[in-house]
C-alpha positions as CSV (number, residue, x, y, z in Angstrom):
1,X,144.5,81.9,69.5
2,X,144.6,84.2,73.2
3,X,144.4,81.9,75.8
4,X,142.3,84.4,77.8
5,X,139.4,84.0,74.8
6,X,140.2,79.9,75.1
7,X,139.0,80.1,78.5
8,X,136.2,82.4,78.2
9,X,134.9,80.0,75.4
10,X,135.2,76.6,76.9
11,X,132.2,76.7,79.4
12,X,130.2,77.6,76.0
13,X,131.3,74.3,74.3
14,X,130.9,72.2,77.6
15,X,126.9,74.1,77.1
16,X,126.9,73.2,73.7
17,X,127.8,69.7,73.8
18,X,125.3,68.9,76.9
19,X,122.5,70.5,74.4
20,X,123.5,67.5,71.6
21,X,122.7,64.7,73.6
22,X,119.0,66.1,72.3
23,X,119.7,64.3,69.1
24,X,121.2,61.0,70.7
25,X,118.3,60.6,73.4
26,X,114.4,59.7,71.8
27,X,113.0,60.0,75.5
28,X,113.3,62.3,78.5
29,X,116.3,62.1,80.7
30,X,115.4,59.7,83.5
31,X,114.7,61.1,87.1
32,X,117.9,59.7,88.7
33,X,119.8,60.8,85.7
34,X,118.8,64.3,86.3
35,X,119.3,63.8,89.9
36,X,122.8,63.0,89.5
37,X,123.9,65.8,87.0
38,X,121.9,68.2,89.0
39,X,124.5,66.9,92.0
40,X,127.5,66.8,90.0
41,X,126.8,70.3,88.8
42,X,126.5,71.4,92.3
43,X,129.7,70.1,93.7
44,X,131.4,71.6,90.8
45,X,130.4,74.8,91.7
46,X,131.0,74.7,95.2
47,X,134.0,73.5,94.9
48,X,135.3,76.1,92.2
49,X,133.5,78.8,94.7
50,X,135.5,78.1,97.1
51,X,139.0,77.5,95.8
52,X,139.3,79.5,93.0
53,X,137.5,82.3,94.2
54,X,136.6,82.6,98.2
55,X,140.6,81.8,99.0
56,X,142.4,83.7,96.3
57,X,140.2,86.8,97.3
58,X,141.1,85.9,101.1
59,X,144.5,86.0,100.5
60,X,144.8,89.5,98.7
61,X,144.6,90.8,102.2
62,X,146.0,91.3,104.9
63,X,145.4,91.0,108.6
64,X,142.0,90.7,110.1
65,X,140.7,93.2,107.3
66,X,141.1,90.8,105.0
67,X,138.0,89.2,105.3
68,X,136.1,92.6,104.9
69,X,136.0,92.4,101.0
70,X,135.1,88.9,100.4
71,X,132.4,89.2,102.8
72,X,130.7,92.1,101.3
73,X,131.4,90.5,97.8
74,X,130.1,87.2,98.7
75,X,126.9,88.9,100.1
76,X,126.2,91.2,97.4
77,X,126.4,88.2,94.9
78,X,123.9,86.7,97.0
79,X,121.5,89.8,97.1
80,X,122.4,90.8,93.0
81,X,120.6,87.2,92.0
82,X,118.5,87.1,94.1
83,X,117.0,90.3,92.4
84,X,117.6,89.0,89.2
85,X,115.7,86.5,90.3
86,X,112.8,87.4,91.9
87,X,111.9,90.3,88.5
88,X,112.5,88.0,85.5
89,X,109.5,85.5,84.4
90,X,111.5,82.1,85.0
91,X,111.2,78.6,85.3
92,X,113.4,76.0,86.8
93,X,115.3,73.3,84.3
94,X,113.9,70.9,86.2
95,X,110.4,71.7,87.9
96,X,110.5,74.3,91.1
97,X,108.3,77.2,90.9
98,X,107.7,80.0,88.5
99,X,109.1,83.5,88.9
100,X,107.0,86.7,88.6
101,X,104.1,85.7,86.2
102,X,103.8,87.0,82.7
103,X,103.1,86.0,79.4
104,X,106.1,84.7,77.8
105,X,106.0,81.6,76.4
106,X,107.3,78.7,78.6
107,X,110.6,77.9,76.0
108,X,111.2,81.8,76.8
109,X,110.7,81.3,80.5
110,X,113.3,78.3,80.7
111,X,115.6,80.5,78.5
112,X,115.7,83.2,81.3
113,X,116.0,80.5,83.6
114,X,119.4,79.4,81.7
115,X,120.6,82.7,81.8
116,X,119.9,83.5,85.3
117,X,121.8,79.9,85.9
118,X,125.0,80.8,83.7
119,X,125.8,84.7,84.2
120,X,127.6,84.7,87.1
121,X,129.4,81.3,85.9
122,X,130.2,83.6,83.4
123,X,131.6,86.0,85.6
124,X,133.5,83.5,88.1
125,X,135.8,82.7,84.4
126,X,136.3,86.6,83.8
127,X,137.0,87.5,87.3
128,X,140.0,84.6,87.2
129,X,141.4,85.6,83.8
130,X,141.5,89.0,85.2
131,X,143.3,87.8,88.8
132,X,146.0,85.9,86.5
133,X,146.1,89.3,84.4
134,X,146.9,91.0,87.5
135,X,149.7,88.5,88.6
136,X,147.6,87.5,91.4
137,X,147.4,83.9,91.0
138,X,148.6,82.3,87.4
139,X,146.3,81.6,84.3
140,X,146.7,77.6,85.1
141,X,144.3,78.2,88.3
142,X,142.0,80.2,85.6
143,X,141.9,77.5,83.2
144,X,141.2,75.0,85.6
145,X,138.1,77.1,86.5
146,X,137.4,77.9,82.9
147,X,137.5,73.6,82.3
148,X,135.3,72.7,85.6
149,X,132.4,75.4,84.6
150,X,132.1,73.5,81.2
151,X,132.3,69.8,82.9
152,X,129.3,70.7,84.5
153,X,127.8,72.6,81.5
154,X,127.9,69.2,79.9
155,X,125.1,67.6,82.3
156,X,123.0,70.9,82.2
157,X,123.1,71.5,78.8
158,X,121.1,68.2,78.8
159,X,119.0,68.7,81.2
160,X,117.7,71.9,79.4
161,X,117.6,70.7,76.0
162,X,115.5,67.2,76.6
163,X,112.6,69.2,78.2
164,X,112.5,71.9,75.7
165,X,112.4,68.5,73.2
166,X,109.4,66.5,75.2
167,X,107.5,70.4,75.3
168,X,107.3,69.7,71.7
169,X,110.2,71.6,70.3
170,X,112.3,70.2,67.3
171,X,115.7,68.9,68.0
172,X,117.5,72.1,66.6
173,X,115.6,74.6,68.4
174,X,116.1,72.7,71.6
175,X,119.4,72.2,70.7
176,X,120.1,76.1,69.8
177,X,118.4,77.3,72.9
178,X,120.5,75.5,74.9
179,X,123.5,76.5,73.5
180,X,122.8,80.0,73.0
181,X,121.8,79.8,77.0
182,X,125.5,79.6,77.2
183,X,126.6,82.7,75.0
184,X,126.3,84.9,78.7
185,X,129.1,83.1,80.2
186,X,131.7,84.3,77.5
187,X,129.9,88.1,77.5
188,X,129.5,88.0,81.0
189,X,132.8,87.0,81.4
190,X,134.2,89.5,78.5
191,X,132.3,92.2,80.6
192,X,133.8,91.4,84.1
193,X,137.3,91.2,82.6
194,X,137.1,94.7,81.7
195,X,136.3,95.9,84.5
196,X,138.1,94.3,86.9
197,X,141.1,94.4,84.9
198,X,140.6,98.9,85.0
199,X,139.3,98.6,88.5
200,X,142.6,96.2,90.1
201,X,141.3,97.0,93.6
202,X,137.9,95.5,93.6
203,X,139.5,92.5,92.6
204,X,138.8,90.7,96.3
205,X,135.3,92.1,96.1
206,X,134.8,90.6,92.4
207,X,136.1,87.3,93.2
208,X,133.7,86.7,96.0
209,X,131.0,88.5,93.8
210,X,131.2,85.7,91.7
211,X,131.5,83.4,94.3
212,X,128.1,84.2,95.9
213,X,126.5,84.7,92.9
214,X,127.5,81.2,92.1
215,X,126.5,79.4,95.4
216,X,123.2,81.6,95.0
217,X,122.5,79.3,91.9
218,X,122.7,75.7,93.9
219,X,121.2,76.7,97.0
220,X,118.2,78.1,95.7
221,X,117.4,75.6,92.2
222,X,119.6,72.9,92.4
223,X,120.0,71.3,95.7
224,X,116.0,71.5,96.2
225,X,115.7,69.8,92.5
226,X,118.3,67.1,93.0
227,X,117.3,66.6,97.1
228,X,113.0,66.6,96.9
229,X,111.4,62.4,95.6
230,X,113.2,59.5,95.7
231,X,116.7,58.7,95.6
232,X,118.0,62.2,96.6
233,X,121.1,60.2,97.7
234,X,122.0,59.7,94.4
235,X,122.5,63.1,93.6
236,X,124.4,63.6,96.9
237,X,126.9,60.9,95.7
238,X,126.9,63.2,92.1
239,X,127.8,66.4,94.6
240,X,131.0,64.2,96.0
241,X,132.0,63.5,92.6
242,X,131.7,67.4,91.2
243,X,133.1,68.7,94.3
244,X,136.7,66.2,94.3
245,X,136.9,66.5,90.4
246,X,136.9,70.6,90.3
247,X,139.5,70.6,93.8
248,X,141.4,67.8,91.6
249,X,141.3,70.6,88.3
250,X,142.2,73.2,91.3
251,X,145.4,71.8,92.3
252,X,147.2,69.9,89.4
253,X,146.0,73.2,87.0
254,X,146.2,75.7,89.3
């Protein structure tokens, strides 16, 4: 089996296997539970921001006009989900307010919600399969990504599966919406991987892309939902343990 489809496949089963704990767990996940996944989540995805994509895309560079690329990347990531997000009817995992109102159903809103969440997790795998493609850094480092996104798929998987459960859903359609949540991150990242891989010198600007895209996702839902009530701290202490475990992956993978 291609490694480069092992990688784009593992943050599904890391999805996948979060959404199961729906048939272990009778109740709702407690508060500091969620508060703690929500942090862990984060960390992860700061930390795999930032070393595998901010500092690889740095380093394509050279000179002062190195930072150029990553810059406009980063910010355009910012501004693409931020669209995405303020035109499709969403609601967060794990309260936070609505998007745009409309009448989808509130299982469909949450679905959007997922897919908002996971696209440009999605894309962060693609875009480092196609930097190892291009000899840039080695597949290792796009592995370690590839494992880190699916660590903290684990947690969210949960977290979207035991309110779709409490709603009223059965256990296998809150178990098969979660998972299928996932099924953007191996098209998005199939998707990305083409076109970076045609397009080798936008890879800087595709690497922060991702980057922002990704640090759009935990400044605007999951910091405010791990951080607002009681015991935020705890999911601080979860955002310590996310962050050293992914720039753990970074280094003895990468």
């Amino acid at each position: 089996m291609s490694p480069v489809f092992i990688a784009l496949m593992i943050p599904l089963l890391g999805t996948a296997l979060g959404s199961a704990f729906v048939f272990f767990m009778k109740k709702e996940m407690p508060a500091v539970v969620q508060k703690v996944l929500l942090g862990f989540a984060s960390g992860v995805m700061v930390a795999a921001s930032v070393w595998s994509l901010l500092i690889p895309a740095l380093e394509m560079g050279e000179g002062t006009s190195s930072v150029i690329p990553p810059v406009t990347g980063l910010l355009c990531g910012f501004a693409f989900l931020l669209l995405i997000d303020y035109i499709t009817p969403h609601i967060h995992p794990v309260g936070g307010p609505e998007g745009p109102e409309s009448k989808l159903s509130r299982t469909t809103k949450l679905a959007l919600a997922v897919t908002i969440h996971n696209f440009p997790e999605g894309m962060a795998v693609g875009v480092a399969i196609a930097g190892a493609l291009a000899s840039d850094f080695n597949m290792a480092g796009a592995v370690a990504l590839s494992h880190g996104i699916a660590i903290q798929n684990v947690p969210e998987g949960a977290i979207i599966s035991m309110p779709l459960r409490a709603a009223g859903n059965s256990r296998w359609k809150a178990f098969g919406i979660g998972t299928l949540s996932g099924i953007v991150e191996p098209a998005g990242g199939a998707l990305v991987l083409l076109l970076a891989t045609s397009v080798l010198g936008i890879m800087p600007y595709m690497l922060a892309f991702a980057a922002g895209a990704m640090l759009y996702v935990v400044v605007e839902e999951l910091v405010p939902e791990y951080s607002q009530g009681s015991h935020s701290n705890v999911g601080t202490v979860g955002f310590a343990l996310g962050f050293a475990l992914m720039m753990v992956l970074d280094v003895v993978l990468g």
